[in-house]
N, C-alpha and C positions, 0 to 999 in steps of 0.2 A: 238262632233266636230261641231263647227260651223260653216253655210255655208253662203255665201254671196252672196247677191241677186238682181240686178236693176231692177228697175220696172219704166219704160220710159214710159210716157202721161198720161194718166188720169187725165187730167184737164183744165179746158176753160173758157174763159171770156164770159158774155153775157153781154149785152148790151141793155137795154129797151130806151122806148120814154113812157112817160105818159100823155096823154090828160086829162087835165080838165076844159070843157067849153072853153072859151078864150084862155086858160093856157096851159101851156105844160113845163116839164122839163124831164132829159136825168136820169140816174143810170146805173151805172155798177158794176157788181158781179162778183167775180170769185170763184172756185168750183175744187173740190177734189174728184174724183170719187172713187177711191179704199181704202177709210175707213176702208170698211168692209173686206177688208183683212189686211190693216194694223193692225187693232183689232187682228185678226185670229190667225197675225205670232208671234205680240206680248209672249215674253218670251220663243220662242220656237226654236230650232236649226239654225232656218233662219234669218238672219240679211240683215232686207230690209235697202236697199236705194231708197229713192223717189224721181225722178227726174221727175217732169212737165213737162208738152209739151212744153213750153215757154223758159225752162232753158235748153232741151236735145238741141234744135237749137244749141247752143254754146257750151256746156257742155258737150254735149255726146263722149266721147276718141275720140282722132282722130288715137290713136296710138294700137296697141294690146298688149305693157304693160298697158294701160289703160284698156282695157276687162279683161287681164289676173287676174284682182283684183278681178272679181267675179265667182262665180260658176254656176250663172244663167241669163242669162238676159230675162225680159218680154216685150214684145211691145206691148202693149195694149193702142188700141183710140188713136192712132199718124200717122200719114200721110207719107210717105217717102218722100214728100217734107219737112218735118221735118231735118231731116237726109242729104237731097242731097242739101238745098240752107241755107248754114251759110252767117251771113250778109259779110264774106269775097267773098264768090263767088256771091251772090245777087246785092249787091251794090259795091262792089268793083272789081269783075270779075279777082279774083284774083284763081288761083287751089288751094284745097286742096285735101286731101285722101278721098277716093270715104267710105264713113263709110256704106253700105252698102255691097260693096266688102268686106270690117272687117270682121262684122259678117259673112259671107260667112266663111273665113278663120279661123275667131275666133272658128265656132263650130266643123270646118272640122278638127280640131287638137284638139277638146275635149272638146269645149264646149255646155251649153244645152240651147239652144234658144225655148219661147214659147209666142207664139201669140194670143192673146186673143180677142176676137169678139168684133166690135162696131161699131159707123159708119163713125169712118177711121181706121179700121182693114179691114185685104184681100184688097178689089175693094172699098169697102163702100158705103156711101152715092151718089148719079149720080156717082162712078165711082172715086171718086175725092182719099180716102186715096191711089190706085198708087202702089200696093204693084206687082200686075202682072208683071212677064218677069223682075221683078228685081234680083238681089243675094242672098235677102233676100229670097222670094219664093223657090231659087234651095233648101236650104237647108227645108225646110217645107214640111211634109210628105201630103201636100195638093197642089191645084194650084187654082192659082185664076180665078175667070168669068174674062170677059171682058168689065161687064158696071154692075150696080146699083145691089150689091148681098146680098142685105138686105130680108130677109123672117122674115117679122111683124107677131107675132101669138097672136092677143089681148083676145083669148080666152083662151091662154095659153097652153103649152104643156108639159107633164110629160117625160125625159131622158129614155129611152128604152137601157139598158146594154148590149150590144151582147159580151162583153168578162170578165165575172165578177172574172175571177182570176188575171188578170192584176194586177199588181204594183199600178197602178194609183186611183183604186178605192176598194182597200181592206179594210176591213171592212166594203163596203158602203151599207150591204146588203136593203131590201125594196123599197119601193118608192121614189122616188126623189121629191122636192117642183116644181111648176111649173115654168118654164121658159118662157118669151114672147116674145122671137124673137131670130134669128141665122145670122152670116154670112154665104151665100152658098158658096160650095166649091166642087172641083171634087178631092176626092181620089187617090195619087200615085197607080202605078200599080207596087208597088214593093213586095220584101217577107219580108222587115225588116219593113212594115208599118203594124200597126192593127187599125183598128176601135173598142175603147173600149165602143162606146157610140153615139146613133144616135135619130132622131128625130122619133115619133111613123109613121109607113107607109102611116097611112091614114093625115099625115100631111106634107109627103115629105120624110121621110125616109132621112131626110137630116146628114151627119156627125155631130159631137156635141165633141166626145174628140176623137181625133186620133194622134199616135205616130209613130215616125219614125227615122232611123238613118242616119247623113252625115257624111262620114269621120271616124273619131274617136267619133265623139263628138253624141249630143241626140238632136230631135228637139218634140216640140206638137201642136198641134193645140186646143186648146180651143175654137168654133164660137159663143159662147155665151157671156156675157157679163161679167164683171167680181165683177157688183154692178148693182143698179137699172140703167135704168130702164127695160133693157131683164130682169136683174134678180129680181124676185119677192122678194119682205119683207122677209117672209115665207121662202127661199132658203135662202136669206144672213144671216138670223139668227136663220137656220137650223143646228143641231148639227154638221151634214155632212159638213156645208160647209166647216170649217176649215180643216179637214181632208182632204178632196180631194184635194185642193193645197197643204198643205203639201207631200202628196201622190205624187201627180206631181213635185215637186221640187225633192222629195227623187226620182223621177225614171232619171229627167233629169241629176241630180248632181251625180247619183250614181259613174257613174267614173273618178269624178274629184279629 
């Protein structure tokens, strides 16, 4: 049975200046961060949708027959100012449906919401992706800081498993490839939450996969990245890596 999947941000424009001597001209690029799982799901029960950060502004349902079309939504590397200032309410200061209260609604009646680390996932970069003390958070078996919840690890750090029968990471016996940075997050203090996976102690012992349920529906936490550059070469074209999201969509969709 196939299931159906959004996967909202992972993508951004940069913008250069190039000096040369006297000279100078402009360039700009834009970029696709989750390759390496579109690779992953490639042929397999999951049918991604990919919506960029640029397109979910407008794009993203305003309705919950629009959610109700998937079995899984990802937020990964997108801002809740994404989500709360459509150019109707931005420049035209017009109302529309609060799409964060959605998702709220959306997972509390069964669906599986999961949020992936970067640096506008949680708090982010200074602070700026916004996710704290939103709708989105309630439903999130984590809660966010209050300012800049990036932990850099450029020496990298190997996934420490504290619950290795979980759903999420079966099969994944061994070692992990290394990882180089996390979102920090403080843990729900509930009994439907587990921490299947956290950072080694002597580097923060920080959360890394934790699961949790709203309502009816399923939520995760991912605070690592979902492609370079948290995730190392070596992890995204680690045999495991496909499997673990797979894993995680099979536990969020399970009772869709």
């Amino acid at each position: 049975m196939t299931k159906k999947v959004l996967l909202v941000g992972e993508s951004w424009v940069s913008s250069a200046t190039h000096y040369k001597g006297f000279d100078q001209f402009g360039s700009v690029t834009f970029h696709l961060g989750a390759e390496p799982l579109v690779k992953a799901l490639e042929g397999s029960e999951y049918e991604l949708t990919y919506m960029p950060a640029h397109e979910a502004v407008e794009k993203f349902p305003f309705d919950m027959d629009g959610l109700d079309a998937y079995d899984a939504i990802i937020l990964s590397d997108i801002g809740a100012n994404s989500l709360l200032l459509p150019p109707a309410v931005w420049l035209h200061s017009k109302t529309v449906p609060n799409r964060l209260k959605l998702i709220k609604a959306w997972v509390e009646k069964g669906g599986g919401l999961l949020m992936v680390g970067g640096y506008f996932s949680f708090q982010g970069i200074d602070g700026k992706a916004r996710w704290r003390r939103t709708a989105v958070e309630d439903v999130l078996p984590v809660t966010c800081l209050p300012y800049d919840d990036r932990v850099e690890i450029p020496e990298g750090a190997t996934a420490v498993i504290t619950n290795a029968d979980h759903p999420t990471v079966t099969g994944m016996r061994g070692e992990w490839p290394l990882l180089l940075g996390v979102n920090e997050v403080e843990v729900r203090d509930r009994a439907d939450v587990e921490v299947v996976a956290r950072l080694p102690e002597d580097q923060g012992g920080h959360p890394l996969l934790v699961t949790g349920r709203f309502g009816k529906g399923r939520s995760v936490a991912w605070t690592s990245d979902i492609g370079p550059h948290w995730l190392s070469p070596a992890f995204c074209e680690w045999e495991g890596y496909g499997r673990l999201w797979k894993n995680i969509l099979g536990w969020l969709s399970a009772d869709r």
